[in-house]
TORPA-4810 file (N, C-alpha, C, O; in nm, 3 decimals):
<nodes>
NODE_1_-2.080_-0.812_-0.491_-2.082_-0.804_-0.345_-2.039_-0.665_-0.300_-1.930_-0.619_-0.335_X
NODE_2_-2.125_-0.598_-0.222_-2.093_-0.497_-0.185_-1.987_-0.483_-0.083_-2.019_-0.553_0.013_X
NODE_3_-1.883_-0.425_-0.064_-1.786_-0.407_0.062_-1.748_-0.309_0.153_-1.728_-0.201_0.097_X
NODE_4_-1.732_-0.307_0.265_-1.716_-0.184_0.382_-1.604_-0.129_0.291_-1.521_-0.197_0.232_X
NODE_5_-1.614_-0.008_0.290_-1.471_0.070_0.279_-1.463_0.163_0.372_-1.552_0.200_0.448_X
NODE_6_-1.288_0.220_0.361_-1.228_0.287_0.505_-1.311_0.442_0.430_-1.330_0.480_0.315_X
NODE_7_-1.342_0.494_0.563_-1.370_0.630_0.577_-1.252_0.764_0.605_-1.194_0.801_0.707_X
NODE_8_-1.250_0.798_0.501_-1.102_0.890_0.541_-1.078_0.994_0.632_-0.975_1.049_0.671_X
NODE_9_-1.236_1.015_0.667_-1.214_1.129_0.804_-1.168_1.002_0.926_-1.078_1.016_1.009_X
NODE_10_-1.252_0.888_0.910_-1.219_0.778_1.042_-1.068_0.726_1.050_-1.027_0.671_1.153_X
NODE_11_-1.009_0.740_0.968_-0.867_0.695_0.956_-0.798_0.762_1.029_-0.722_0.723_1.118_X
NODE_12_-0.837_0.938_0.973_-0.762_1.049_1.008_-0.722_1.063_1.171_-0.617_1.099_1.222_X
NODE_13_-0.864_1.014_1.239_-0.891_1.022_1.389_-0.852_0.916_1.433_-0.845_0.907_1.555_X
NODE_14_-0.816_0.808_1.357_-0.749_0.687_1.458_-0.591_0.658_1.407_-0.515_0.575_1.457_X
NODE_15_-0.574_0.712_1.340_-0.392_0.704_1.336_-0.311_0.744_1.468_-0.200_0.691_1.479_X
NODE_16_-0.352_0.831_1.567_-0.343_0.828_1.673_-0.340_0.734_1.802_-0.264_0.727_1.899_X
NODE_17_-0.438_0.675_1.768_-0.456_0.520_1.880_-0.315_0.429_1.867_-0.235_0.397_1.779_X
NODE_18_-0.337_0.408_2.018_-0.198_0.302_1.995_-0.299_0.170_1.978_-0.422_0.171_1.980_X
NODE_19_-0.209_0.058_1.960_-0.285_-0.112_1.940_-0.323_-0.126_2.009_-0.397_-0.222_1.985_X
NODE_20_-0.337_-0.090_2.130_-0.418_-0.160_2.201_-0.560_-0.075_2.230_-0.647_-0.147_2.279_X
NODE_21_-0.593_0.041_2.214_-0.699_0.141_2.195_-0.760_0.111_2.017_-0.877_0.136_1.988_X
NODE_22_-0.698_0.078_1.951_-0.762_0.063_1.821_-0.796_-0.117_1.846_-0.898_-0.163_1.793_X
NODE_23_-0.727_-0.188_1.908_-0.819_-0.320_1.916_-0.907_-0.334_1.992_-0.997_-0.417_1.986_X
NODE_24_-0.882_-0.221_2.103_-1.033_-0.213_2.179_-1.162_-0.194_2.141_-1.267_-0.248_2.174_X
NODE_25_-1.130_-0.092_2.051_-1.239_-0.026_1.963_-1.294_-0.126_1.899_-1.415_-0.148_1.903_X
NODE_26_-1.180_-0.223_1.811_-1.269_-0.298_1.714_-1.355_-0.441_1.784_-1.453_-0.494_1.731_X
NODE_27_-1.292_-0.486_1.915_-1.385_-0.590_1.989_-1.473_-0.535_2.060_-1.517_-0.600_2.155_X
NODE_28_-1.520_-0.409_2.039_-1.623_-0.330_2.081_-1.706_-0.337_1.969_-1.817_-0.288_1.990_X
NODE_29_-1.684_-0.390_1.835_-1.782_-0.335_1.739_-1.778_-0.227_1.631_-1.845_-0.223_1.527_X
NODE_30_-1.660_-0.113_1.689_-1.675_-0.006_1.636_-1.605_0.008_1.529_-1.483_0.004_1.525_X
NODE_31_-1.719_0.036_1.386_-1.707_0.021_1.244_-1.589_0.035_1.224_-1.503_-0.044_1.184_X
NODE_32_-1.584_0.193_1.267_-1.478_0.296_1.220_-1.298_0.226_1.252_-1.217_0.235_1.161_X
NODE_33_-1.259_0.164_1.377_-1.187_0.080_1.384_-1.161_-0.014_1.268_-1.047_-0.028_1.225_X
NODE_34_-1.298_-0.102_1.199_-1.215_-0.182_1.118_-1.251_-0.097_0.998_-1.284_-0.179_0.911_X
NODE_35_-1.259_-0.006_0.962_-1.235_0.048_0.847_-1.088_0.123_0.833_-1.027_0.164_0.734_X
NODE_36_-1.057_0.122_0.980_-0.936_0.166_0.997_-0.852_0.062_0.912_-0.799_0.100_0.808_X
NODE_37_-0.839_-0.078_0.960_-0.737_-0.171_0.931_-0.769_-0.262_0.816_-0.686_-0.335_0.762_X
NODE_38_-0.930_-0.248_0.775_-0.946_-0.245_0.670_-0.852_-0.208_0.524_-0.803_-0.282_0.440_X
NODE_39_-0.854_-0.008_0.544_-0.736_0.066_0.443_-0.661_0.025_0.502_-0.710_-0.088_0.501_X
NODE_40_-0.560_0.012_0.570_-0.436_-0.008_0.571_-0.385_-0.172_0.542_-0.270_-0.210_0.567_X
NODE_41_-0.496_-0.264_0.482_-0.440_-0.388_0.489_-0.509_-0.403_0.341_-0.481_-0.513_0.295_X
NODE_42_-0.572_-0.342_0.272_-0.692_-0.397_0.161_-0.591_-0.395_0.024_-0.599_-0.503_-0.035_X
NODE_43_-0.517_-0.319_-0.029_-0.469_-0.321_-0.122_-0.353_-0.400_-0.120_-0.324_-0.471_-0.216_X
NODE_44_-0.257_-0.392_0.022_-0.198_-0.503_0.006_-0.213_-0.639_-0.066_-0.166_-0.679_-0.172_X
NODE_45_-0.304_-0.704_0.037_-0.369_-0.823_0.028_-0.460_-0.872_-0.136_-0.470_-0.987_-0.177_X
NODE_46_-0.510_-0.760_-0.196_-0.538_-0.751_-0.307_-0.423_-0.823_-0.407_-0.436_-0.917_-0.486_X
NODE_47_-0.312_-0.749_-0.375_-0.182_-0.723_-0.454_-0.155_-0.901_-0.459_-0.160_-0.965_-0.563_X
NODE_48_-0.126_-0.961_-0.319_-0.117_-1.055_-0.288_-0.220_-1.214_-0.315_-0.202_-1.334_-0.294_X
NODE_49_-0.273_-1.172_-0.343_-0.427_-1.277_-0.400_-0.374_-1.284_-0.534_-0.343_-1.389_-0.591_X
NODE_50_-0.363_-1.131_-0.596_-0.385_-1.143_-0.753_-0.233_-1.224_-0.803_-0.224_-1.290_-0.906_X
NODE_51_-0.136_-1.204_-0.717_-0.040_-1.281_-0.753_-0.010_-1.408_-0.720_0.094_-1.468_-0.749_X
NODE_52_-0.141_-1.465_-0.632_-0.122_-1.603_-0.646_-0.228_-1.661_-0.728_-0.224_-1.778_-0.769_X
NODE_53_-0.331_-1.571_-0.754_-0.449_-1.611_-0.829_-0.435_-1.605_-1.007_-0.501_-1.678_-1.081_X
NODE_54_-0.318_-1.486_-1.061_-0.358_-1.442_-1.180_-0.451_-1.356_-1.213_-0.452_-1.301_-1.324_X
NODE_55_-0.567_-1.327_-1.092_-0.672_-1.271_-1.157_-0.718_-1.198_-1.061_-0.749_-1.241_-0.950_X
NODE_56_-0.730_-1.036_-1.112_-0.754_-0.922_-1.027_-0.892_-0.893_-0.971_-0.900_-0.814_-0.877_X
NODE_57_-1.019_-0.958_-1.026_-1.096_-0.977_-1.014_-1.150_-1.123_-0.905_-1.259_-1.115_-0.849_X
NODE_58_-1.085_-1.213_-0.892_-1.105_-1.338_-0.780_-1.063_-1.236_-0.692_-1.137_-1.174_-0.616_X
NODE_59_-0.906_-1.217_-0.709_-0.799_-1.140_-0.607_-0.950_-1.084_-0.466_-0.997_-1.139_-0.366_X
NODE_60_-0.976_-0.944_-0.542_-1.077_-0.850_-0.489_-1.187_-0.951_-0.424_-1.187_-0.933_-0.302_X
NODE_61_-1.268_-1.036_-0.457_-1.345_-1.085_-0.438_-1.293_-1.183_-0.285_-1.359_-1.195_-0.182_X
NODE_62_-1.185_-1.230_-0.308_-1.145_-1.324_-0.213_-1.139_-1.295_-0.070_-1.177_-1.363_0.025_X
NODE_63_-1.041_-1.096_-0.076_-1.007_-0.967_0.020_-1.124_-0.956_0.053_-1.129_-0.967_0.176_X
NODE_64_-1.235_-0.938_0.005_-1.364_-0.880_0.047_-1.427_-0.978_0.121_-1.472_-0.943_0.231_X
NODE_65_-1.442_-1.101_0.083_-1.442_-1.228_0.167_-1.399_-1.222_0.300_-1.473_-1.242_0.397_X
NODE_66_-1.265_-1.192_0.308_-1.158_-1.259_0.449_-1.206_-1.151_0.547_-1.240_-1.160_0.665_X
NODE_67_-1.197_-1.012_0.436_-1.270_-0.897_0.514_-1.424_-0.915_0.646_-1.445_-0.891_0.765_X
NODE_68_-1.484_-0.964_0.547_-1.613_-0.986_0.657_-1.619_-1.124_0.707_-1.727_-1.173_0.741_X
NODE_69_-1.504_-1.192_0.714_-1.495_-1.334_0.810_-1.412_-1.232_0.903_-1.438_-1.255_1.022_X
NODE_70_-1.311_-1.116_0.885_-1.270_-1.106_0.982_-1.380_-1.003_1.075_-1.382_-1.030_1.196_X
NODE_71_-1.456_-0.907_1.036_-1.564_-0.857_1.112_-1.634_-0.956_1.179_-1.644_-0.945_1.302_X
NODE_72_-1.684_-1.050_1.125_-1.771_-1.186_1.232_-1.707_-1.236_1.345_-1.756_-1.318_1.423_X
NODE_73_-1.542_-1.162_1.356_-1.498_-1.266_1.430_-1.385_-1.107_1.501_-1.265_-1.118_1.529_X
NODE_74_-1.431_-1.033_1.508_-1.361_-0.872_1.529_-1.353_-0.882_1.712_-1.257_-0.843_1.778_X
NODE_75_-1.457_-0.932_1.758_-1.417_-0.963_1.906_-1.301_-1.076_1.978_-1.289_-1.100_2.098_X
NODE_76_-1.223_-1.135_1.867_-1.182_-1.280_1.892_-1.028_-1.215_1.929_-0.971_-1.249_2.032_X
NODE_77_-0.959_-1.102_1.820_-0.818_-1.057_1.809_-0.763_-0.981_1.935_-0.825_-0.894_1.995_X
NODE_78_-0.619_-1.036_1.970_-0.583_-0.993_2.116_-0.480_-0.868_2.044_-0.467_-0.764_2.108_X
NODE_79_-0.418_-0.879_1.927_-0.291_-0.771_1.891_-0.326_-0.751_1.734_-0.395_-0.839_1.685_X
NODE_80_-0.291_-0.655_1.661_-0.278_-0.654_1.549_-0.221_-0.751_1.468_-0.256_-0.778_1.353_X
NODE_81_-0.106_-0.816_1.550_-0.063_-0.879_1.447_-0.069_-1.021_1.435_0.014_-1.093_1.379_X
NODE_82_-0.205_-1.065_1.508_-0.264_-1.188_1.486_-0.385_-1.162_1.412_-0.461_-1.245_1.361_X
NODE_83_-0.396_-0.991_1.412_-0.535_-1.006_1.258_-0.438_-1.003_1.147_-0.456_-1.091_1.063_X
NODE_84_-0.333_-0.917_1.125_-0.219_-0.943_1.000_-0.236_-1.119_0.960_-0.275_-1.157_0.849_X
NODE_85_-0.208_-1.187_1.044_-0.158_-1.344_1.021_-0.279_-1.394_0.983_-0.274_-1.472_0.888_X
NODE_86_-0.418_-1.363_1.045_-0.567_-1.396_1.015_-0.560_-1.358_0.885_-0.593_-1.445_0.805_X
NODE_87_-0.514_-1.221_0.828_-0.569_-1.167_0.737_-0.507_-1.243_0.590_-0.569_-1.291_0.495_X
NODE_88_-0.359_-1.232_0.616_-0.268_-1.346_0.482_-0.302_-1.495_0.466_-0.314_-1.556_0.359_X
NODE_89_-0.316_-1.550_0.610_-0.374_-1.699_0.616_-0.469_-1.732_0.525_-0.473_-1.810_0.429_X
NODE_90_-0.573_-1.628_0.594_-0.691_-1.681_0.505_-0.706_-1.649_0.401_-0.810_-1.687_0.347_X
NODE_91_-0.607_-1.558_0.319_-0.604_-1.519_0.176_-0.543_-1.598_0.103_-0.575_-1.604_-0.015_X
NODE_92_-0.435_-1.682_0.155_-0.351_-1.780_0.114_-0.467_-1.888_0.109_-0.510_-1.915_-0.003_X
NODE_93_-0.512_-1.943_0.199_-0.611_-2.105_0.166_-0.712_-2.013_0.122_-0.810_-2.078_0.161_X
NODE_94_-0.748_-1.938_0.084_-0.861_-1.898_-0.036_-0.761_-1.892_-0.128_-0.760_-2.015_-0.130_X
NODE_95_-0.701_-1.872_-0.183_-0.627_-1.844_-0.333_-0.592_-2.001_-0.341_-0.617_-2.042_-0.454_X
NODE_96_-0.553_-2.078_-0.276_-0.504_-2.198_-0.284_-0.647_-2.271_-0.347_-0.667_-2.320_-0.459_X
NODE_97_-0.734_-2.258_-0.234_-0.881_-2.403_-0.280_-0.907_-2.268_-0.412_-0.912_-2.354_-0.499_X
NODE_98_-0.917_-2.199_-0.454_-0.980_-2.118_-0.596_-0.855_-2.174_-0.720_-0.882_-2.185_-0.840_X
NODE_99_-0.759_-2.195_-0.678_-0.658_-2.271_-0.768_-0.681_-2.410_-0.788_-0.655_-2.463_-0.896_X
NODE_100_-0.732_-2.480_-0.680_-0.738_-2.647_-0.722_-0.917_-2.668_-0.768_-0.975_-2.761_-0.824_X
NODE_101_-0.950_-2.580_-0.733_-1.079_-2.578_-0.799_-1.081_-2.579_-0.959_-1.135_-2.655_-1.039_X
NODE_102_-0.987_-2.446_-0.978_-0.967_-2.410_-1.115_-0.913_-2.509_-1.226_-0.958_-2.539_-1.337_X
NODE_103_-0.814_-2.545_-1.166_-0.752_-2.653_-1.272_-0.783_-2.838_-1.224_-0.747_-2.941_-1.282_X
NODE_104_-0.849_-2.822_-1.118_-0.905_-2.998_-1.071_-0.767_-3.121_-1.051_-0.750_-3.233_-1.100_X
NODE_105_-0.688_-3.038_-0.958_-0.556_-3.139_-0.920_-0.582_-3.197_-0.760_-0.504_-3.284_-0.721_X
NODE_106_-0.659_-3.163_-0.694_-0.700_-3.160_-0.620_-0.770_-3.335_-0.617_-0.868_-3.351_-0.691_X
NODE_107_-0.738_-3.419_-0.563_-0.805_-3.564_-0.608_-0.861_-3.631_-0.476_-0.973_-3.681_-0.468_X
NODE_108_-0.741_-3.623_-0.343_-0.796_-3.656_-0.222_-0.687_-3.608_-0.146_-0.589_-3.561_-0.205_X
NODE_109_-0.691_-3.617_0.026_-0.641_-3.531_0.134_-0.482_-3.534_0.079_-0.414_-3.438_0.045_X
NODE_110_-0.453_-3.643_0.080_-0.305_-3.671_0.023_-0.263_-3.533_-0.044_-0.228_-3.435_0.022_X
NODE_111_-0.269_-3.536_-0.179_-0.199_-3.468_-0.260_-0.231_-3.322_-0.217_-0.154_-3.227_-0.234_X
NODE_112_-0.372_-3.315_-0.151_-0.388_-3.145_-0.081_-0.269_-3.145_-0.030_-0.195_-3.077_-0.101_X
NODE_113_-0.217_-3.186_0.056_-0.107_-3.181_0.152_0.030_-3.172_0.114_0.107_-3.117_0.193_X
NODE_114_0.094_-3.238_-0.043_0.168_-3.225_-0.089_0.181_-3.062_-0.178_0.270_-2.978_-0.176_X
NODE_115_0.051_-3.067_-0.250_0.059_-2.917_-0.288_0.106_-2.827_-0.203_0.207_-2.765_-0.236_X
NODE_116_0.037_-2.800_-0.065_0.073_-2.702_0.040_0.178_-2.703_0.055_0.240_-2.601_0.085_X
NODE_117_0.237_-2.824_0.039_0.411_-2.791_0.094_0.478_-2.791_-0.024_0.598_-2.811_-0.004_X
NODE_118_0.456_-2.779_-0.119_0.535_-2.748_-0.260_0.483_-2.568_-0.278_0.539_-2.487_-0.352_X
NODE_119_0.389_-2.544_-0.206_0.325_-2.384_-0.227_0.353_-2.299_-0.110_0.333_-2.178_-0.119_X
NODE_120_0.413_-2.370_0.035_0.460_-2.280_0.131_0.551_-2.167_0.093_0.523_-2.048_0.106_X
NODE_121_0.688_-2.227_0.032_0.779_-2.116_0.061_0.767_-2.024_-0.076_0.794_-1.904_-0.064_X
NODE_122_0.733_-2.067_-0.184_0.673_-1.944_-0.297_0.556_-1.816_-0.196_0.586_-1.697_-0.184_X
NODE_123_0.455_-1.867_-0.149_0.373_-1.783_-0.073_0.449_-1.719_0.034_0.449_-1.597_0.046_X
NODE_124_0.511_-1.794_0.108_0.572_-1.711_0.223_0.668_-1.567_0.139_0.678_-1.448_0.170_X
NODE_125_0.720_-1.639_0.039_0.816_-1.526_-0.047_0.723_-1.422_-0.090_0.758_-1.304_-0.095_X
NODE_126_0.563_-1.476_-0.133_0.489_-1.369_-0.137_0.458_-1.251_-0.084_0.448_-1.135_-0.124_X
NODE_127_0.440_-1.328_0.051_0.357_-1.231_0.149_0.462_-1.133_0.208_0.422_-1.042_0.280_X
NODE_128_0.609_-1.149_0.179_0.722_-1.081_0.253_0.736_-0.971_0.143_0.743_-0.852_0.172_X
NODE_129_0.739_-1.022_0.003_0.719_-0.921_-0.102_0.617_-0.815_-0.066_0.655_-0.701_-0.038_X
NODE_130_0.482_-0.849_-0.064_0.372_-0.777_-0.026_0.398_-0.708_0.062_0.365_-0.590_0.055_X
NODE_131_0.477_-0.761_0.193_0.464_-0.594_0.304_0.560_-0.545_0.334_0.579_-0.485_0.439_X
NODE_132_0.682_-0.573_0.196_0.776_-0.507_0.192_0.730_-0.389_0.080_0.774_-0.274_0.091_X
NODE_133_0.640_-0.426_-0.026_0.581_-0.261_-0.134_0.532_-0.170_0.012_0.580_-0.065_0.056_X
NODE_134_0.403_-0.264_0.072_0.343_-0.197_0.175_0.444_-0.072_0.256_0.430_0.050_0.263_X
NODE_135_0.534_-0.152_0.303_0.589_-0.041_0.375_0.650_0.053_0.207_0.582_0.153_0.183_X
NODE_136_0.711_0.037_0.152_0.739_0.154_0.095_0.631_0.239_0.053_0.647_0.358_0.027_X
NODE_137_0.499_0.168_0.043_0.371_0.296_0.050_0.330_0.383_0.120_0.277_0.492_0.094_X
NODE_138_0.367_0.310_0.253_0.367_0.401_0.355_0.457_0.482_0.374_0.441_0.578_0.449_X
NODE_139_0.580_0.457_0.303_0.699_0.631_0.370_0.697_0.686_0.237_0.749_0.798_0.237_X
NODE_140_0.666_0.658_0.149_0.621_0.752_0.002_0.512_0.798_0.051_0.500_0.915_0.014_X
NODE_141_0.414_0.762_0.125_0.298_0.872_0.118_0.346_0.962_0.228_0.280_1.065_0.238_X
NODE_142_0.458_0.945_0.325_0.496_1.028_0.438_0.557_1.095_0.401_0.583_1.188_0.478_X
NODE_143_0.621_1.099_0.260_0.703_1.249_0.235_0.656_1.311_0.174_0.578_1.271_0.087_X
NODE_144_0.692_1.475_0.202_0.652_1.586_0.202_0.583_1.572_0.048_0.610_1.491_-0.041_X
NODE_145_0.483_1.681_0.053_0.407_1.656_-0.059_0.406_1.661_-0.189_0.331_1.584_-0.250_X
NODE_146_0.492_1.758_-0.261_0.566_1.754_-0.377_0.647_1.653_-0.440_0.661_1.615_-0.556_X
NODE_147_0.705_1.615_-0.307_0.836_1.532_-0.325_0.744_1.405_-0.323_0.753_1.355_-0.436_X
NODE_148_0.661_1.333_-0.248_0.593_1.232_-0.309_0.499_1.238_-0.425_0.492_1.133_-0.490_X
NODE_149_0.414_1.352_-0.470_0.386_1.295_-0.573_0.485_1.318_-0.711_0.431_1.301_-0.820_X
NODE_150_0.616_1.354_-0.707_0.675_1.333_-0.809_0.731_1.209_-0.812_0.751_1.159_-0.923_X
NODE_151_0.768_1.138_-0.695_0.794_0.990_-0.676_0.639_0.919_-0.728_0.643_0.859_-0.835_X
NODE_152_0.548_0.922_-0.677_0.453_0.829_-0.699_0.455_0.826_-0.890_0.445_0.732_-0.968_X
NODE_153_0.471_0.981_-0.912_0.391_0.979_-1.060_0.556_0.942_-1.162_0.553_0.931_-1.285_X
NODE_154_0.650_0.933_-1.103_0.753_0.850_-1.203_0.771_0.732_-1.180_0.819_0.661_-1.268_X
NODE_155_0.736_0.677_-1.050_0.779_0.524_-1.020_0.629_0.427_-1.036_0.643_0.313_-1.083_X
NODE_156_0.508_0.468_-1.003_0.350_0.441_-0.974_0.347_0.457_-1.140_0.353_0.357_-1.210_X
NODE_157_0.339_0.577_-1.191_0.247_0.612_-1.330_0.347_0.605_-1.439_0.315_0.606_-1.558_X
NODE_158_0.479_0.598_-1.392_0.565_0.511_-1.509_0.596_0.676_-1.624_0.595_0.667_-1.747_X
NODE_159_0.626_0.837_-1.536_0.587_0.937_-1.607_0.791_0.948_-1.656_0.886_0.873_-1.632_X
NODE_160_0.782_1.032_-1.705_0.947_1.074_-1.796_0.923_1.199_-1.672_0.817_1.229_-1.618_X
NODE_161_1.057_1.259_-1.649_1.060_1.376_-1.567_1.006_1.496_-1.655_0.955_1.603_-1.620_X
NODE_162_1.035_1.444_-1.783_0.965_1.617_-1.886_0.823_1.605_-1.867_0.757_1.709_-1.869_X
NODE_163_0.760_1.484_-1.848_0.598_1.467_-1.874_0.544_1.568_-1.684_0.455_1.646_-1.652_X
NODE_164_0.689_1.486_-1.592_0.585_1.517_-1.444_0.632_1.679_-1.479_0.548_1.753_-1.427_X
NODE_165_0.737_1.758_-1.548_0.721_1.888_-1.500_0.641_1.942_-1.592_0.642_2.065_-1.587_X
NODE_166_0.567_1.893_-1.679_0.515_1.936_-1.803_0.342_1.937_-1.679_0.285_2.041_-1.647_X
NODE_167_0.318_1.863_-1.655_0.189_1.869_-1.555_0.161_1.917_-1.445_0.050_1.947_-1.400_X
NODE_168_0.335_1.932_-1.368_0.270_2.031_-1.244_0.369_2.172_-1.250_0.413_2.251_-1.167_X
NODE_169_0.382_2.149_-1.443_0.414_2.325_-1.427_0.557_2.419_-1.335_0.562_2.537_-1.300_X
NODE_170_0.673_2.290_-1.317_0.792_2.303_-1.292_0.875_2.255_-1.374_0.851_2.181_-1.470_X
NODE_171_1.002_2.306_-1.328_1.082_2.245_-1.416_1.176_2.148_-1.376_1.202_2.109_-1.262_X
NODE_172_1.241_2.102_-1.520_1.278_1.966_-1.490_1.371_1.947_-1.392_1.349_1.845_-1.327_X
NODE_173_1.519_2.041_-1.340_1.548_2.065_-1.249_1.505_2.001_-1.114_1.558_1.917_-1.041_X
NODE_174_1.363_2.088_-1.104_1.312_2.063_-0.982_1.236_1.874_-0.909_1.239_1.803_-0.809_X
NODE_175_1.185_1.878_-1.030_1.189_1.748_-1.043_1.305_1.630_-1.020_1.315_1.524_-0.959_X
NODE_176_1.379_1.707_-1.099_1.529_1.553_-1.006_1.559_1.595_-0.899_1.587_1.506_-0.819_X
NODE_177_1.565_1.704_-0.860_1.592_1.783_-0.745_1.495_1.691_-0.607_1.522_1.627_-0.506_X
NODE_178_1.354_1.742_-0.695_1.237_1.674_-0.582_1.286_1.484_-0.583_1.280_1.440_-0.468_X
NODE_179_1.328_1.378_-0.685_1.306_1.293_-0.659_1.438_1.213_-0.585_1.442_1.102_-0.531_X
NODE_180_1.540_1.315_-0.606_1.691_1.302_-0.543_1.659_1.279_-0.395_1.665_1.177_-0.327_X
NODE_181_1.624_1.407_-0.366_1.528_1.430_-0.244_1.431_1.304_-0.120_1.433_1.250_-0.009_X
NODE_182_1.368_1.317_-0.226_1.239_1.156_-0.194_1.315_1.063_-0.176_1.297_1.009_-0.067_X
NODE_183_1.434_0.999_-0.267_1.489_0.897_-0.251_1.577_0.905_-0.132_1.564_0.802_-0.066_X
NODE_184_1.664_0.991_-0.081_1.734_1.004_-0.017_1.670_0.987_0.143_1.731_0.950_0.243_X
NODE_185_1.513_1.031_0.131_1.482_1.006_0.244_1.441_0.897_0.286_1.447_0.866_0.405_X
NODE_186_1.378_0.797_0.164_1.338_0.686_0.182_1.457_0.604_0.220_1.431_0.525_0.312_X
NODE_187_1.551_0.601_0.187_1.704_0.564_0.193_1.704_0.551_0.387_1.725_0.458_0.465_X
NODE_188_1.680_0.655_0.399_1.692_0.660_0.572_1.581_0.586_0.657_1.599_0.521_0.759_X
NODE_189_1.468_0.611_0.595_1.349_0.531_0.649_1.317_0.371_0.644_1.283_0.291_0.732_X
NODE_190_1.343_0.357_0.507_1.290_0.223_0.482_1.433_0.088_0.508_1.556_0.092_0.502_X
NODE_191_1.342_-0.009_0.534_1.483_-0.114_0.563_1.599_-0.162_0.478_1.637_-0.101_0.378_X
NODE_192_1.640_-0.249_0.513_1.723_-0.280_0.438_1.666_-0.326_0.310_1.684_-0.279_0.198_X
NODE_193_1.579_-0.448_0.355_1.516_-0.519_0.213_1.422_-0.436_0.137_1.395_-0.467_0.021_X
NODE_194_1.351_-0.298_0.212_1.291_-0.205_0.173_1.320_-0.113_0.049_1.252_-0.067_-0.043_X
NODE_195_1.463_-0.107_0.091_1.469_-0.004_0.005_1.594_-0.090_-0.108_1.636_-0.014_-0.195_X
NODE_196_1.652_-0.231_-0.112_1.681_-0.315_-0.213_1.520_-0.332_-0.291_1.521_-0.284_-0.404_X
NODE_197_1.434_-0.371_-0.265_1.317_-0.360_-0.315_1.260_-0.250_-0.396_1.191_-0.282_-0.493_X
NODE_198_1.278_-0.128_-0.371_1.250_0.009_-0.421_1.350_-0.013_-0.525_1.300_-0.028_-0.636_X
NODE_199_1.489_-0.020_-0.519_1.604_-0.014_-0.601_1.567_-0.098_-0.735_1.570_-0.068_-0.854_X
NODE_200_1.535_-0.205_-0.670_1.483_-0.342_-0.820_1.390_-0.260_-0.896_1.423_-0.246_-1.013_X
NODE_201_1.287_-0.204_-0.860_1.160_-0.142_-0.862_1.186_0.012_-1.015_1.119_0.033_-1.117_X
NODE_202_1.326_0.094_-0.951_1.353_0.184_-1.022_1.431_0.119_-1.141_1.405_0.148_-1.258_X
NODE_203_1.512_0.043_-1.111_1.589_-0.062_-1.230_1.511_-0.129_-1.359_1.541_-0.149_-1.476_X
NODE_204_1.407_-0.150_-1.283_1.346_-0.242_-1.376_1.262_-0.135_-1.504_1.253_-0.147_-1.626_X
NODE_205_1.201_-0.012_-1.388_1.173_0.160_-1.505_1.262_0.177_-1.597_1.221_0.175_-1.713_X
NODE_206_1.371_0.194_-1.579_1.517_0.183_-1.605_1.582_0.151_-1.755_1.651_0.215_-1.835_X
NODE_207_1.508_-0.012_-1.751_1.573_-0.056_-1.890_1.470_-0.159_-1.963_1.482_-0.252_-2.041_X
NODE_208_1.318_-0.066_-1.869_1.198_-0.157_-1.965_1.181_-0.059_-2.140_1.104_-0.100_-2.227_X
</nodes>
């Protein structure tokens, strides 16, 4: 299945819009709008499928799905954050019916109903996980540019500080220097559970 993807000059020009000029746009039709919220919601939600699905491949397939139920229906949304709730909802009862499909527990309305409520608060724990990375993607990609990609490429690519100064040709110094740095700012930016989340995240690099 082929899928819309975000255009990075169109992003560039609508990071500017406030919500209510970027939802205008998109109950107008205009592509570039949902390619806007498209990137900013696609890998999440990916992340989020594959960890209720197991499988990175449904995962994608499912996102790309909810994706163009939510274009068919792009005139319907009053705020962003009733396409957010559109967007997890329907990723959640797709990962759910692709699970009772899969293993055939699924017998009649009854036990649907018991599953869901034995699968609420694991998912809800999901989806809080999910846009708690989210936001730390977003203030790692907001710091300055050195200083994030030496964060991305020790915490993302799993690098030793000799490997990141060995590749961008600094030294190691600068590198703790740069990630002392990064952290310290994320420290200020990100929330509380944000940056306990980041912390688990470096821990777990730590003493794998």
């Amino acid at each position: 299945m082929d899928v819309l993807s975000p255009n990075a000059m169109a992003v560039d020009q609508l990071k500017n819009l406030n919500e209510n000029e970027l939802l205008h746009r998109l109950q107008l039709g205009d592509i570039q709008a949902f390619d806007y919220i498209f990137g900013k919601f696609y890998s999440a939600l990916c992340f989020f499928a594959t960890r209720l699905t197991s499988d990175r491949f449904v995962a994608e397939e499912i996102v790309q799905d909810i994706f163009y139920k939510l274009w068919n229906k792009h005139a319907d949304f009053t705020t962003l954050n009733s396409i957010k709730a559109f967007l997890y909802i329907s990723t959640r009862n797709a990962s759910i019916n692709f699970l009772n499909k899969e293993q055939r527990k699924i017998k009649h309305d009854v036990e649907f109903g018991l599953l869901e409520d034995e699968f609420q608060e694991p998912v809800i724990n999901e989806i809080i996980y999910t846009e708690v990375l989210r936001e730390i993607a977003i203030e790692v990609n907001a710091l300055p540019e050195q200083c994030a990609k030496i964060i991305k490429m020790i915490f993302e690519d799993g690098l030793q500080p000799k490997e990141v100064a060995d590749k961008l040709n600094i030294t190691i110094s600068t590198v703790y220097n740069q990630k002392m740095r990064g952290l310290s700012i994320l420290k200020k930016r990100l929330s509380g559970r944000g940056f306990s989340t980041l912390t688990a995240v470096i821990l777990s690099i730590c003493f794998r």
